[in-house]
N, C-alpha and C positions, 0 to 999 in steps of 0.2 A: 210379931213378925219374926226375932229369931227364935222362936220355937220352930218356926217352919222350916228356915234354914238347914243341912245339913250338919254335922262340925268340922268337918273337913274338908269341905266344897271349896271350888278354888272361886276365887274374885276375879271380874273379869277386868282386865287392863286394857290401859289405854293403847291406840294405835300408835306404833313407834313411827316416827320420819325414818324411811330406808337409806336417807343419806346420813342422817344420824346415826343410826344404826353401824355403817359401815364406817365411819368413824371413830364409834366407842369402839369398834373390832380392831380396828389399826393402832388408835393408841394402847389400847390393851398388849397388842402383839410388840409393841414397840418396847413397852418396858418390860414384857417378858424377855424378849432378847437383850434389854440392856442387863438386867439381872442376871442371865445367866454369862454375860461377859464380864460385869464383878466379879460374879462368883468363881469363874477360872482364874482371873488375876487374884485372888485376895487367897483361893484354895492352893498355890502351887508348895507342894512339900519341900523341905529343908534338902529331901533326899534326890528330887528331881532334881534341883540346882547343885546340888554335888555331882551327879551325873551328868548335868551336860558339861560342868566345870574342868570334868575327870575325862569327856570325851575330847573337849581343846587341847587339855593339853597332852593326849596322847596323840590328837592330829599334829600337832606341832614337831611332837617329836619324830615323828613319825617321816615329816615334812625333811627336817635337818637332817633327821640320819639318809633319806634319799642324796639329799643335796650331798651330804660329805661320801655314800656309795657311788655316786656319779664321778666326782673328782679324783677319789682313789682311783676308780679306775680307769679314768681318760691318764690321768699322771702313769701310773703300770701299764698303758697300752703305749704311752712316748716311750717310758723308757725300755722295754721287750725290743720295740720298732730300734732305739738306738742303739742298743747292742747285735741287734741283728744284724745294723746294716756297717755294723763295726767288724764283725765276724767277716761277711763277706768282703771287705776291704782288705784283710787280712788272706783270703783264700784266694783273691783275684788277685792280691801281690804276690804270693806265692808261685800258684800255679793258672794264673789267665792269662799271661805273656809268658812264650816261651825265650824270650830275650832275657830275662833272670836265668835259667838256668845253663844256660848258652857262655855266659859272659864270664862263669863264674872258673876261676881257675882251678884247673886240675889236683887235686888233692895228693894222690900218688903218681909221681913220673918216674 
């Protein structure tokens, strides 16, 4: 009988259960996907975690130096605003009442 045989004939198999079937196919996929979520956590280079280490803290700095540009210049906008309105206190005593110049005694009589 195998003389008759081919050698390379295929055997026939048995009929699978389709619910079995779609089972081996899910657990299959299931640990394909766990494997490749191992394999990104256990793959991340030395180099990647200096880079994002390298990108906090240039955010940070990043962050402080806003902070301290904002207060520099809310403080230089007070003080602009307090000399300005120091100047015009000065030019309104001067020359905003004509009663200063009015009062002021004659220099040459």
């Amino acid at each position: 009988m195998s003389l008759l045989r081919k050698p390379n004939a295929y055997s026939k198999m048995e009929a699978e259960d389709p619910e079995e079937r779609n089972h081996q196919r899910a657990q299959y996929l299931i640990n394909k996907v766990m494997e490749n979520a191992d394999y990104r956590r256990r793959r991340q280079s030395p180099l990647r975690v200096r880079i994002c280490k390298l990108k906090v803290k240039i955010g940070r700095r990043i962050k402080r130096l806003r902070k301290t540009m904002v207060i520099a210049i809310s403080t230089a906008r007070v003080k602009v605003y307090k000399q300005v309105l120091g100047q015009l206190k000065n030019w309104k005593g001067l020359f905003g009442t004509g009663k200063a110049t009015v009062n002021l005694p004659p220099m040459l009589k």
